[in-house]
C-alpha positions in Angstrom: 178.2 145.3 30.1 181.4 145.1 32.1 184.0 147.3 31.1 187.9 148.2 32.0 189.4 151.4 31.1 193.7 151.4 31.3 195.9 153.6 30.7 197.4 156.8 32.5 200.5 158.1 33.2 200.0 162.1 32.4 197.1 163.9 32.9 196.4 163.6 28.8 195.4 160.1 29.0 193.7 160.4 32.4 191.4 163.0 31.4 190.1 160.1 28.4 189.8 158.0 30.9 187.7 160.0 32.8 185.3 161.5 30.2 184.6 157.5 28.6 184.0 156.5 32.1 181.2 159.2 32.9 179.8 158.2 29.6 179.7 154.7 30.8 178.2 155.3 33.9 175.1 157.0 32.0 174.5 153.9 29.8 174.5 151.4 32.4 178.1 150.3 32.1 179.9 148.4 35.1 183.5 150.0 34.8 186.9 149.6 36.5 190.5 150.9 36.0 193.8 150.0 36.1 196.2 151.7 36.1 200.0 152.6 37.7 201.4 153.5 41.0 203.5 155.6 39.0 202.5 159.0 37.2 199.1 161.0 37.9 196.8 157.7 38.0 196.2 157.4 41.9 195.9 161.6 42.3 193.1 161.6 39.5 191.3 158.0 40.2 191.9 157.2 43.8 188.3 157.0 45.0 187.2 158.5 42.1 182.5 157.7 42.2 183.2 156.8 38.4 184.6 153.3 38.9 183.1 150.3 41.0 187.1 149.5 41.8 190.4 150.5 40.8 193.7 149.4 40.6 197.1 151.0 40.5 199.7 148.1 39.7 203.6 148.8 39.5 204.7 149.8 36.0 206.6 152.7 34.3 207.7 153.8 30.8 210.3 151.7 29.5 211.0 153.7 26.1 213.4 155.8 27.7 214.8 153.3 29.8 218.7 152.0 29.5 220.5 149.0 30.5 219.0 147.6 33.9 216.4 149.7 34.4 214.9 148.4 31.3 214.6 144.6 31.9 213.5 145.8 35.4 210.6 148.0 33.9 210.0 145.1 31.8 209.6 142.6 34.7 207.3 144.8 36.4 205.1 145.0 33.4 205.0 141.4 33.0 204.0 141.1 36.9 201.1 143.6 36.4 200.5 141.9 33.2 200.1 138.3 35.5 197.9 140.9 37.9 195.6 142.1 35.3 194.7 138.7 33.6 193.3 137.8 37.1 191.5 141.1 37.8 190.2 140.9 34.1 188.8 137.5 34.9 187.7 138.7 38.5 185.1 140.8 37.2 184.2 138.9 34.5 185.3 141.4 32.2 183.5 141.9 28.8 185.5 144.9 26.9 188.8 147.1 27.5 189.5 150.2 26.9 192.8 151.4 26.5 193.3 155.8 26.6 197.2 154.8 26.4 200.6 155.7 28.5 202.8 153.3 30.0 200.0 152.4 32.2 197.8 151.1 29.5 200.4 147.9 28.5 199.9 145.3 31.4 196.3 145.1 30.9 196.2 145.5 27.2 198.2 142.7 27.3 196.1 140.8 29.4 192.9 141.7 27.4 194.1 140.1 24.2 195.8 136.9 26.0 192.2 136.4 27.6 190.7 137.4 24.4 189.0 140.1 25.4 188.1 142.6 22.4 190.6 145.6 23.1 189.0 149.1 21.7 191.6 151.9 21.7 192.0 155.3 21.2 195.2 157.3 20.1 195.4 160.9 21.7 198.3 162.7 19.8 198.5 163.2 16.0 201.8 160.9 16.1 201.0 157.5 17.4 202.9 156.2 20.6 204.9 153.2 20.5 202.5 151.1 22.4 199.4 151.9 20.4 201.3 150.9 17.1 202.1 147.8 18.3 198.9 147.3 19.3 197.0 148.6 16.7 196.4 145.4 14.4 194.7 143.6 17.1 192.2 145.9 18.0 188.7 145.5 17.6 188.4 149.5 17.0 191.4 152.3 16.9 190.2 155.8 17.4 192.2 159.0 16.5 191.1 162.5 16.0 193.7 162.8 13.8 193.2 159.6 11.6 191.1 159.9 8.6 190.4 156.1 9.1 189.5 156.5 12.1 185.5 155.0 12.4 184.9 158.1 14.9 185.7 161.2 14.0 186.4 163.9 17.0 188.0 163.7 20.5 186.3 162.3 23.8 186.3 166.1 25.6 183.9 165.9 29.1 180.4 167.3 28.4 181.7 170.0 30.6 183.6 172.3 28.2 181.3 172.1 25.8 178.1 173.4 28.3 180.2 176.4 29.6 181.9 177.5 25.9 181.4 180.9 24.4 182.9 183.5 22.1 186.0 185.1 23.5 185.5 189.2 22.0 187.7 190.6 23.8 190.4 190.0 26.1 190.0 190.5 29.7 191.8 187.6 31.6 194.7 184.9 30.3 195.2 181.9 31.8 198.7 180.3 31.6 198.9 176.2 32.1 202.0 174.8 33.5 200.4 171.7 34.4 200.1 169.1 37.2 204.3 168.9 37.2 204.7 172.5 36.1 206.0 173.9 32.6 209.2 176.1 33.6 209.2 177.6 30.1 205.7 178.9 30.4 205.8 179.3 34.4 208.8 181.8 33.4 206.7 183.5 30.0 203.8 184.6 32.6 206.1 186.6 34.8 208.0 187.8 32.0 204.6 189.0 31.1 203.1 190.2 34.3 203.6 193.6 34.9 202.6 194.7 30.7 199.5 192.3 31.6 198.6 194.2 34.8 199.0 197.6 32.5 196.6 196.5 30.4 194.2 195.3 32.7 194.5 191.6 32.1 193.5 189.5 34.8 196.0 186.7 34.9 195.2 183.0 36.1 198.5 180.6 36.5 198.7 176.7 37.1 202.3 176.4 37.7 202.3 173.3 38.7 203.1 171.9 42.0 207.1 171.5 42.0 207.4 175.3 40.8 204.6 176.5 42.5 206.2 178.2 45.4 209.2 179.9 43.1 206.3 181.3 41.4 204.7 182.3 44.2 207.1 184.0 45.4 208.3 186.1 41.9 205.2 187.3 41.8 205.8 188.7 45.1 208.5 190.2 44.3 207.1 191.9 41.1 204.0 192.7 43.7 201.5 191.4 40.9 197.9 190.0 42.1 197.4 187.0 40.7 195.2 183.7 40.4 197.6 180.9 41.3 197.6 176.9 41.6 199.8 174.7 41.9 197.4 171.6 41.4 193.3 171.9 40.9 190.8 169.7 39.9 188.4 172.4 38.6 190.5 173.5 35.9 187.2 173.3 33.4 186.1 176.3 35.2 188.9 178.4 35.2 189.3 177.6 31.4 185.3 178.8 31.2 186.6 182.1 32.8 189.4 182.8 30.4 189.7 184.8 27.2 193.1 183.5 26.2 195.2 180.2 27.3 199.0 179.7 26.9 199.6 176.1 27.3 201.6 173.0 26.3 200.5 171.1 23.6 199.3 167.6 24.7 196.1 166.4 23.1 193.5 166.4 25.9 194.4 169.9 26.8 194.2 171.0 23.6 190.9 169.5 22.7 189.5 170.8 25.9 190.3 174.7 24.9 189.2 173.9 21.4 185.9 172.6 22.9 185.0 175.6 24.9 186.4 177.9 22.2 189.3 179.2 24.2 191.9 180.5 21.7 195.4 179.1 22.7 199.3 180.0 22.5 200.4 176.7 22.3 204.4 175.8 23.7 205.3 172.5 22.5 206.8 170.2 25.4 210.5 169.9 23.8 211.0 166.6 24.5 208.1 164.3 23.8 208.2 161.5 22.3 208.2 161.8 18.5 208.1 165.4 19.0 204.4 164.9 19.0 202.6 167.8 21.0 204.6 169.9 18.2 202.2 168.3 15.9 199.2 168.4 17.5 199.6 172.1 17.7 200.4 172.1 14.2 197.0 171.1 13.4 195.9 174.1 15.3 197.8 176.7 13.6 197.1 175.0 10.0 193.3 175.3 10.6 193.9 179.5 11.8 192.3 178.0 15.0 195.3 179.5 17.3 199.1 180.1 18.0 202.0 177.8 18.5 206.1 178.8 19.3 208.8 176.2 20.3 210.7 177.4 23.6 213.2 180.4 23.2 214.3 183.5 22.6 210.9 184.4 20.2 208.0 183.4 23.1 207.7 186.6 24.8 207.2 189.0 21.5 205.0 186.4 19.9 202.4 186.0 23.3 203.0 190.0 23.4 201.8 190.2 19.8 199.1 187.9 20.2 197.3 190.5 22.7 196.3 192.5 19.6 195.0 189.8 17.8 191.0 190.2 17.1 189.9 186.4 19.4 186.3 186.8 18.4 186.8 184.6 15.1 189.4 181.9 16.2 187.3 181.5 19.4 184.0 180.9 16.9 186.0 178.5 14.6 187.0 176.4 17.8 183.5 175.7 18.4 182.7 174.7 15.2 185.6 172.1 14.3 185.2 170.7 17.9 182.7 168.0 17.8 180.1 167.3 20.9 179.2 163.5 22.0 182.4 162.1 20.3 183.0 160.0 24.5 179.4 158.5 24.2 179.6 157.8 20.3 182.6 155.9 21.4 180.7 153.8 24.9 178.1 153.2 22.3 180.2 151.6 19.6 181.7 149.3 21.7 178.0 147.2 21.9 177.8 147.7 18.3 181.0 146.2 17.5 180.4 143.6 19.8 177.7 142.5 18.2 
């Protein structure tokens, strides 16, 4: 079996991409990717051991896009579109799967004007744009957060699941800024840092790489030892090492703490699309499995209150919603729907 994986853009969709290629791999799969010289898709797949070859083809987002900058981001689509039909055809191609992001259209497209089954699998609990146009012409359309959805759960890497435990009490927090850096929670953490160091709480920090020397240096200032990144790849392990986690809000992240029963303060990114990581929290905090505040004037007392909360119980309710072998379930499904 010959399979394509698209999609990309944030680290969200990449880290899909990543966990359904491993799973791939392991049943004999063939796989490649393509995705877009734009975003986080050559950082995370450039090279990458999981894929036999992969592409990076020039496309951006073109929801937010105006006047020319549209029809350009349009015309490069359709040029990666003409691109992916022949590297689709190239490898003989037998199933794609798009993880979604801007990078996934050009060879979504591709896949169903070659008539290639299409499998795809929605990330956020508010659908994208893409996906819903999509949608109807897919042979399957996974979502965590559908009740239709033929697999239930969210493709997390085998990883957070070996390493999760039950957080009893807390002795280290790590804040998550991500790849680009969140300024909102970049700014909680040293807000934070000296009643954290009173306490004895260890602090980790991914600031991100754009803020990650104005962090640096605050925390300098404040003369507070800390654990900082700007960019890793082995952020599974630091999450292993945590107690707590203050973090945005996008799916993959959020299903990765779940999975390794990291309880979570959860800071919706304020302007994405369809206010969705707002709602993927939601789900969070509606199940008593964690914490969510919008940016403001409120983050500092709530995160400061949270430090008295008892973690042991969240952490062991974590574990149990989050639901082991949902990446292979989904490899394996794609023979059986072939059939």
């Amino acid at each position: 079996m010959k399979l394509c994986i698209t999609g990309g853009g944030t680290g969200g969709h990449l880290m899909i991409a990543d966990a359904l290629a491993h799973k791939a791999l392991e049943n004999g799969y063939e796989v490649i990717f393509i995705g877009s010289t734009n975003g986080q898709d050559r950082k995370y797949f450039e090279g990458a051991s999981n894929f036999s070859h992969v592409y990076f083809l020039k496309t951006s987002g073109v929801v937010n896009q105006k006047g020319f900058a549209k029809v350009k981001a349009l015309w490069n689509i359709f040029r990666a579109f003409l691109a992916s039909r022949e590297i689709l055809k190239k490898h003989k191609i037998d199933a794609t799967y798009s993880v979604g992001g801007f990078s996934a259209a050009a060879a979504s497209f591709a896949t169903l004007s070659l008539r290639i089954p299409l499998f795809m699998h929605e990330q956020n609990a508010i659908r994208g744009r893409l996906n819903s146009l999509l949608k109807p012409y897919a042979k399957r359309f996974i979502s965590a957060y559908d009740k239709d959805s033929p697999i239930k759960g969210y493709p997390v890497k085998d990883v957070f699941f070996k390493s999760q435990r039950v957080r009893e009490s807390l002795k280290s927090i790590i804040f998550l800024g991500g790849s680009h850096g969140a300024k909102a929670i970049n700014d909680l953490a040293l807000s934070v840092a000296k009643e954290l160091e009173g306490r004895g709480i260890k602090i980790i920090h991914q600031a991100g790489e754009s803020d990650y020397e104005r962090v640096k240096k605050e925390y300098e200032i404040l003369g507070i030892e800390v654990e900082l990144y700007g960019f890793t790849k082995d952020l599974d392990k630091l999450i292993a090492r945590a107690d707590l986690a203050v973090s945005r809000a996008g799916a993959s992240t959020l299903w990765e703490l779940s999975a390794n029963g990291l309880p979570a303060l959860f800071v919706p990114y304020p302007h994405a699309a369809s206010d969705h990581q707002y709602h993927n929290a939601s789900f969070i905090v509606k199940n008593e499995l964690g914490w969510c505040q919008r940016e403001g004037d409120g983050l500092r007392e709530k995160l400061l209150n949270i430090l008295d909360e008892e973690l042991a119980q969240k952490s062991k309710k974590l574990m149990e919603c989050s639901i082991d072998g949902v990446a292979d379930l989904m490899i394996k499904d794609i023979k059986e729907a072939l059939r």
